[in-house]
C-alpha positions as CSV (number, residue, x, y, z in Angstrom):
1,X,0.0,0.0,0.0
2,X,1.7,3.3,-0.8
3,X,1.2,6.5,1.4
4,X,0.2,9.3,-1.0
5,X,0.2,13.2,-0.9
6,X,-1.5,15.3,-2.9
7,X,-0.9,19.1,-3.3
8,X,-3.0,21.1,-5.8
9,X,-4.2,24.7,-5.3
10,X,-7.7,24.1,-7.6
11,X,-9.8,23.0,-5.2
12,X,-12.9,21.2,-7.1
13,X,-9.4,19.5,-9.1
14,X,-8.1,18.5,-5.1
15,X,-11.4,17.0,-4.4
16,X,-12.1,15.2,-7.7
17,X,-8.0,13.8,-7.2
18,X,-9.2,12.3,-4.0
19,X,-12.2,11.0,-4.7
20,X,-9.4,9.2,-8.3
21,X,-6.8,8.3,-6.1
22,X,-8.6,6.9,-3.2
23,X,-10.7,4.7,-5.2
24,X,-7.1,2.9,-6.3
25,X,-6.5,-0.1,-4.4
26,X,-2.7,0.6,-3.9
27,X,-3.0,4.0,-2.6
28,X,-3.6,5.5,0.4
29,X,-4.3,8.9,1.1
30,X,-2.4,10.6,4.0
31,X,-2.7,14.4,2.9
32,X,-3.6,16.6,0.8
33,X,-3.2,20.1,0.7
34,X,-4.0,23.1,-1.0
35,X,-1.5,25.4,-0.3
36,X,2.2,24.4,-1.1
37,X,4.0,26.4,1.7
38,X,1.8,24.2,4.2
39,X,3.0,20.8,2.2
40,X,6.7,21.5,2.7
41,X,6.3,21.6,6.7
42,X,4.1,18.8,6.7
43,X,6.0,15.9,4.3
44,X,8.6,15.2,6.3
45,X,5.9,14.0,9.2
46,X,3.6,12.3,6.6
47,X,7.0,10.6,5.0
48,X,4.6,9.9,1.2
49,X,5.6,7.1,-1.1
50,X,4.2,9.1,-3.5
51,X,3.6,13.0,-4.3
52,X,1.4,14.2,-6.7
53,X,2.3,18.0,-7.1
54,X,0.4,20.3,-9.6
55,X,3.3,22.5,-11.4
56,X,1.5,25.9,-11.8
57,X,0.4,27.2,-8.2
58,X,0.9,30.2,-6.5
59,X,3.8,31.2,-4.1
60,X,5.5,28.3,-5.1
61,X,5.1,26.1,-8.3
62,X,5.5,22.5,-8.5
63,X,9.1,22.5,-9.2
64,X,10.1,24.3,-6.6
65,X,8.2,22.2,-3.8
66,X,9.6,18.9,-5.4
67,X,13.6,20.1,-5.0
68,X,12.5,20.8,-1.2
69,X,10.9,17.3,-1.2
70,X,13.8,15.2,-2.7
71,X,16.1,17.1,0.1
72,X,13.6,15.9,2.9
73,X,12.5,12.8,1.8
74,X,14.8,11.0,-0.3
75,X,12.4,7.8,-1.3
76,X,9.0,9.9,-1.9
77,X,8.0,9.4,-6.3
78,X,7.0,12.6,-7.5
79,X,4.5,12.5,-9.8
80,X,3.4,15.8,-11.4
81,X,-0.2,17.0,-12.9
82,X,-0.6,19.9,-15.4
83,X,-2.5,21.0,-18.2
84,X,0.3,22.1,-20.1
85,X,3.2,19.3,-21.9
86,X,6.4,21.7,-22.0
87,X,6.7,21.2,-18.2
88,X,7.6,17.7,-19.0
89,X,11.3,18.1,-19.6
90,X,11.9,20.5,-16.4
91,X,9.9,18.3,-14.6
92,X,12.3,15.2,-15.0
93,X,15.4,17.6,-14.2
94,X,14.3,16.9,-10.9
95,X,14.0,13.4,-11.0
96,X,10.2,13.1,-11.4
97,X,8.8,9.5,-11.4
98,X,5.7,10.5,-13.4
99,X,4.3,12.9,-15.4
100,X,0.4,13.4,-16.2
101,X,-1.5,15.6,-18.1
102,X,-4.5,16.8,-16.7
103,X,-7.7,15.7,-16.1
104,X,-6.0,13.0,-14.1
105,X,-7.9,9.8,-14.7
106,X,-8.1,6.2,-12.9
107,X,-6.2,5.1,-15.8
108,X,-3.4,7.6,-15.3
109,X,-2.8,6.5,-11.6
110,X,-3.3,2.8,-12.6
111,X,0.0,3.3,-15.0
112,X,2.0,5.1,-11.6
113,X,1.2,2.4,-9.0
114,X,2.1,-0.6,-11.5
115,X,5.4,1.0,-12.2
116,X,5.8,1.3,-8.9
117,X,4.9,-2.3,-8.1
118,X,7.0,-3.2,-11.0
119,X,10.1,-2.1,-9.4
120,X,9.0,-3.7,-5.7
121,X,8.5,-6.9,-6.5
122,X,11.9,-8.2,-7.5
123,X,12.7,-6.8,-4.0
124,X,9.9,-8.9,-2.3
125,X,11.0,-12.0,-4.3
126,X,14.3,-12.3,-2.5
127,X,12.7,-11.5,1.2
128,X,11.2,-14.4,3.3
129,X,7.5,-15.0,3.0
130,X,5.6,-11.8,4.9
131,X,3.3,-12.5,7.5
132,X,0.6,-10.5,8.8
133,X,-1.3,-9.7,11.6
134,X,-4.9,-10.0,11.4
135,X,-7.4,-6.5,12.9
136,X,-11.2,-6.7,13.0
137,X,-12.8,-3.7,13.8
138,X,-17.0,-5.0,12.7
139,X,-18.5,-7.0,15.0
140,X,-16.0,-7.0,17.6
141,X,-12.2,-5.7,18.5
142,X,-10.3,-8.6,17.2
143,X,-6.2,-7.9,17.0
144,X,-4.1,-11.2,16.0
145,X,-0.6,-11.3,15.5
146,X,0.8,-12.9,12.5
147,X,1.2,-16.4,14.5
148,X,-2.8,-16.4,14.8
149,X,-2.2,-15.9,18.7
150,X,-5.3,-13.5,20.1
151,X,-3.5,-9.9,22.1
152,X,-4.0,-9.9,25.3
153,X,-4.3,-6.2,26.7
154,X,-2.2,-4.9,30.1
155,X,-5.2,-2.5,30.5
156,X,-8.3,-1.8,29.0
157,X,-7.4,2.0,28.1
158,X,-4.5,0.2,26.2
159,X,-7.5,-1.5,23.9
160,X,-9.4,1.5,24.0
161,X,-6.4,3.8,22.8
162,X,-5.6,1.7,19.8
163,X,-9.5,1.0,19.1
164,X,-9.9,4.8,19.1
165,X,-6.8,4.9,16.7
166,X,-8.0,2.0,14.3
167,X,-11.0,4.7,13.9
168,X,-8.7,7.5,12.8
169,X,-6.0,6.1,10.8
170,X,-3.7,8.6,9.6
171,X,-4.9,11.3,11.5
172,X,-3.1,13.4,13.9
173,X,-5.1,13.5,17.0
174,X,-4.1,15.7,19.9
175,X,-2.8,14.5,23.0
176,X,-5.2,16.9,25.2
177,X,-7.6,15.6,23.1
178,X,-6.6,11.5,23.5
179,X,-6.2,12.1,27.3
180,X,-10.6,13.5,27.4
181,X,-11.2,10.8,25.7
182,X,-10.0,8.3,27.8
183,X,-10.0,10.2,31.2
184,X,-12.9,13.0,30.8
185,X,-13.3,13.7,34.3
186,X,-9.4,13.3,35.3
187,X,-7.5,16.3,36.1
188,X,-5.9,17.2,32.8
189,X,-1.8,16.8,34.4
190,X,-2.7,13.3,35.8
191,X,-4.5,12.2,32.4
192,X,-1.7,13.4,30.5
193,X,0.6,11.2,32.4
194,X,-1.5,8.3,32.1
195,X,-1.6,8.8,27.9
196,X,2.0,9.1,28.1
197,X,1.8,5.6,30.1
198,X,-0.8,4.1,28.0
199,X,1.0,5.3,24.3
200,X,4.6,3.9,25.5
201,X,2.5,0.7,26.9
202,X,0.9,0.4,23.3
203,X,4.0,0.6,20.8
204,X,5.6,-1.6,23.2
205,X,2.7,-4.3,22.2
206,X,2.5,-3.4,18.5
207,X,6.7,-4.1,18.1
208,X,6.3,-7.7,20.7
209,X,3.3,-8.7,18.9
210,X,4.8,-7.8,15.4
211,X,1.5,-6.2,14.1
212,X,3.2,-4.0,11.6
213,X,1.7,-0.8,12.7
214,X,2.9,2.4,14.8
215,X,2.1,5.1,16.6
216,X,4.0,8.2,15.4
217,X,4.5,11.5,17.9
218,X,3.4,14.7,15.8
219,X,3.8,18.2,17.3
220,X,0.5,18.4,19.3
221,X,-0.3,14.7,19.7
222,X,0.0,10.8,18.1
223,X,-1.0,9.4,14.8
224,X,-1.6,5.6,13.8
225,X,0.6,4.9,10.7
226,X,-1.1,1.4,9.7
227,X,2.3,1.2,7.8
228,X,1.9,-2.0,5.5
229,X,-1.6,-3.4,7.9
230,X,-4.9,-3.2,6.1
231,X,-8.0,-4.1,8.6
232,X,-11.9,-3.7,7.5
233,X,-12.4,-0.5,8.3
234,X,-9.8,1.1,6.8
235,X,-10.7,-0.5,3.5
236,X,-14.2,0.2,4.2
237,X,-13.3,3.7,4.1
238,X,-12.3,3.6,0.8
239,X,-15.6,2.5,-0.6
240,X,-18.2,5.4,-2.4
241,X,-21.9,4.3,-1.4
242,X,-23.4,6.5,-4.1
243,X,-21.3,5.2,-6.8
244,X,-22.8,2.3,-8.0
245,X,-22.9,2.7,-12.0
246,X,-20.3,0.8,-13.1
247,X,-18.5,-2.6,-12.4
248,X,-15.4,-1.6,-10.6
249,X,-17.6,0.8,-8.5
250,X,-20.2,-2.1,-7.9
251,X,-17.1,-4.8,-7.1
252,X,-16.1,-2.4,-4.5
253,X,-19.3,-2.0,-3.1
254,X,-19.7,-5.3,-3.0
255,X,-16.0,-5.9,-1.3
256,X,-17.3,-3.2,1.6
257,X,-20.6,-5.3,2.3
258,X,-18.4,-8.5,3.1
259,X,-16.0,-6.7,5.2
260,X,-19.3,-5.2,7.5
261,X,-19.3,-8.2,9.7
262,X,-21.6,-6.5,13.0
263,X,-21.8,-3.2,14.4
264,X,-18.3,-1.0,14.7
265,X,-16.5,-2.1,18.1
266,X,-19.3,-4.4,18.9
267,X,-19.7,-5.0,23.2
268,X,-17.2,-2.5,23.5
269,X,-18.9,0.7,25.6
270,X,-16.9,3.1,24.3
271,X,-18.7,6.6,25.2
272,X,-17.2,8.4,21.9
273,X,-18.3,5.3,19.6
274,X,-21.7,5.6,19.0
275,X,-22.1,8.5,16.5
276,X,-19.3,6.5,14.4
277,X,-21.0,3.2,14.9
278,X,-24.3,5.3,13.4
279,X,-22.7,6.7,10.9
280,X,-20.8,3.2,9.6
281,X,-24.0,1.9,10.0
282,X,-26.0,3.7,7.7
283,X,-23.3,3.6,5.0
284,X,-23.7,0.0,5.3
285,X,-27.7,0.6,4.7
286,X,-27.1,2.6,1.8
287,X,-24.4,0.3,0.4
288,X,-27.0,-2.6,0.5
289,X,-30.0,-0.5,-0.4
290,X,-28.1,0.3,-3.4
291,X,-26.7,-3.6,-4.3
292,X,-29.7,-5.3,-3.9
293,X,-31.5,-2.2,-6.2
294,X,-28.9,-3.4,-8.9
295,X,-29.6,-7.3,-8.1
296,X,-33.6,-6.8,-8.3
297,X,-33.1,-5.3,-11.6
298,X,-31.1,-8.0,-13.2
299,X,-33.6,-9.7,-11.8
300,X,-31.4,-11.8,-9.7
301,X,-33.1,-13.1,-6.9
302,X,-30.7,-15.2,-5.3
303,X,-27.7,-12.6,-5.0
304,X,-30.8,-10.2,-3.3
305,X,-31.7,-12.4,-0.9
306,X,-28.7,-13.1,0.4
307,X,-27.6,-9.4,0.9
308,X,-30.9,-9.0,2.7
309,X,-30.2,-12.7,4.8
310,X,-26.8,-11.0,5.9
311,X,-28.4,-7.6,6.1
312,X,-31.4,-8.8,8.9
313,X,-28.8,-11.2,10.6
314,X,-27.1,-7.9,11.7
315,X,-30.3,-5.6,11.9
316,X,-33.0,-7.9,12.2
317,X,-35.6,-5.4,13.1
318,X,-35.3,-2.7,10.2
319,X,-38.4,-2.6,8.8
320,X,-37.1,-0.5,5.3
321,X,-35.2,-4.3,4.5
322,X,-37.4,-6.5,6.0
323,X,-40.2,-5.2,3.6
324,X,-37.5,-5.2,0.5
325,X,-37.0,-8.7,1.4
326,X,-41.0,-9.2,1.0
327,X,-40.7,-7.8,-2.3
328,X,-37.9,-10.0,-3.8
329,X,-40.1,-13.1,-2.6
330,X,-43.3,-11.5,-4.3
331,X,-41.4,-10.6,-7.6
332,X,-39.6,-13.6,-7.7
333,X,-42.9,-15.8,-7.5
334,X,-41.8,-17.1,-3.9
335,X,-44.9,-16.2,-1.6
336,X,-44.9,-19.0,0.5
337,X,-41.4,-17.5,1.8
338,X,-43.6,-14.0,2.6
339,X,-45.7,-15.9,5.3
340,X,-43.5,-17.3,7.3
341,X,-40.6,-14.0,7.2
342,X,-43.3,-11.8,8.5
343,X,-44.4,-14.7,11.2
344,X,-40.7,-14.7,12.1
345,X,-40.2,-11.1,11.8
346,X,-43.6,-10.0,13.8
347,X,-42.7,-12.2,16.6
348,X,-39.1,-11.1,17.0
349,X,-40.9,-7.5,16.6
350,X,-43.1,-8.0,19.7
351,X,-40.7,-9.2,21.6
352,X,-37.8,-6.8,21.6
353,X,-40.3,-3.9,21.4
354,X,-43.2,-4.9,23.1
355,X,-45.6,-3.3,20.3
356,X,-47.2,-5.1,17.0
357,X,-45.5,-4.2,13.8
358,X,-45.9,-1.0,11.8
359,X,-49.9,-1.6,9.9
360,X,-48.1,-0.6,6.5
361,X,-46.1,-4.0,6.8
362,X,-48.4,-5.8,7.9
363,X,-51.0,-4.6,5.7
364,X,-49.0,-5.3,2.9
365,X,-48.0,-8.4,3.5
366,X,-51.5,-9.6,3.8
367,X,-52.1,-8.3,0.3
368,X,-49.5,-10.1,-1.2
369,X,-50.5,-13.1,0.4
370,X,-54.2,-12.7,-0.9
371,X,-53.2,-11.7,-4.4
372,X,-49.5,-12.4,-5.2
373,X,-49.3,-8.9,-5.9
């Protein structure tokens, strides 16, 4: 996985470069930035594999800001973006790995990260076999070294630090900030001593249990460098709910909806989790919502059922996929399936709520029971 930077004074081109880059399963995004002044002080901490820099900006171009980059970070690629081809021979004057011409396209960062795998993997061939450790952030806190052997924690505010971490890959977080989290009604001097603790107690885990991350000391706080590690939720991230028209957008999609395994940190009581459990919770909705939309009109029952199956085995009481479920079995000729869901589904309903089901559902599922329709 390479750590990428983007610096591009356009805005709506910054945003669209993102949205490009991130989609590319190779890449990951550690920075972006607008303004090139704030990009020099920031590499060295970010330490790219690759830079894409836009030549024409103001205050200082392209050129300029990749000299200062090959002084402070030998190994970053420099890839430049323009509109214009005569930058091309200047921009290899300072050892540029790339060049592209503007609009940037999936196709364009596709060629840059297989010339860049190109040149690892003769590398990789002479290196033992790489082992892994295995994270699962859905359904559970789940950490695994790379023997299969389950972490043990010295103290639960160890687990909660890298959980809260695992959530914010990448990003640097504040230490004042780290210490409320943790300690919210602890004076601020003792909770900073017991982050400082709890950080030194948690790199000292990650290098014994050889899980191939680390956490990196910024100027105002710590940031999780996942390094080489992919877990669920980070490549969950990556995934664009609304973006379902083509196949690679739909394969990704899809990829996300097997990685969503139960609700983020599940049994873990967390007080800062639940607006991020929400949130990855209704992405998953709308992933599904839109995947099963795409199954129903292939008319491919099967593949819609199971999305729902998984779906209701998670959130058995949603009522939006419950009904959708209803539908496939109607459209797809099934209705002996309908009567015994909505027995299933207005039992369970009772008895975790203690009320009858919503009349709409039930209403209509008597209708399609009387006339198929």
């Amino acid at each position: 996985m390479f750590r990428v930077v983007i610096v591009e004074d356009e805005k709506p081109i910054l945003e669209l470069m993102k949205v490009i880059i991130g989609r590319n399963p190779h890449c990951t995004i550690v920075g972006t930035f607008s303004n090139p002044l704030e990009a020099v002080t920031s590499l060295p901490e970010l330490r790219p594999d690759i830079a894409f820099l836009d030549v024409e900006m103001p205050r200082m171009n392209g050129l300029e800001l990749a000299v200062k980059l090959n002084e402070q970070q030998g190994h970053t690629k420099i890839v430049f973006t323009t509109a214009y081809k005569e930058y091309a021979l200047e921009a290899f004057q300072v050892y540029a790995f790339d060049y592209i011409l503007k609009p940037v396209t999936p196709s364009s960062i596709e060629r840059v990260t297989n010339r860049l795998l190109k040149l690892e993997r003769p590398a990789e061939q002479t290196e033992r076999p790489i082992r892994h450790a295995s994270i699962r952030c859905f359904g559970g806190l789940e950490v695994k070294n790379p023997d299969g052997v389950l972490v043990r924690w010295p103290t639960r505010k160890t687990e909660e630090l890298l959980a809260f971490f695992l959530c914010h890959p990448g990003k640097d977080i504040s230490k004042w900030h780290l210490a409320d989290i943790l300690w919210p009604d602890m004076l601020e001097d003792r909770a900073s001593h017991n982050l400082h603790n709890t950080i030194y107690r948690l790199k000292k885990l990650l290098k014994e249990q050889e899980i191939g991350m680390d956490i990196v000391k910024t100027n105002e706080g710590y940031m999780l460098d996942p390094l080489e590690v992919q877990y669920d939720l980070l490549e969950f991230h990556r995934c664009e709910p609304t973006l379902l028209e083509d196949m690679p957008d739909a394969a990704q999609a899809e990829r996300a909806c097997s990685l969503y395994r139960g609700l983020l940190l599940e049994r873990k009581d967390y007080l800062w989790k639940p607006p991020l459990e929400e949130g990855y919770s209704k992405q998953y909705t709308s992933l599904v919502r839109g995947l099963v939309g795409r199954d129903v009109a292939a008319q491919d029952w099967e593949k819609a059922e199971q999305k729902l199956d998984l779906y209701l085995s998670i959130f058995p009481l949603n009522e939006e996929m419950n009904q959708f479920l209803m539908d496939v079995y109607a459209s797809s000729g099934r209705r002996e399936r309908i009567a015994k869901h909505y027995a299933s589904f207005e039992q369970l309903y009772r008895r975790e709520l203690g009320i009858e089901p919503p009349k709409e559902m039930s209403a209509k599922a008597a209708a399609y029971l009387e006339t198929g329709n």
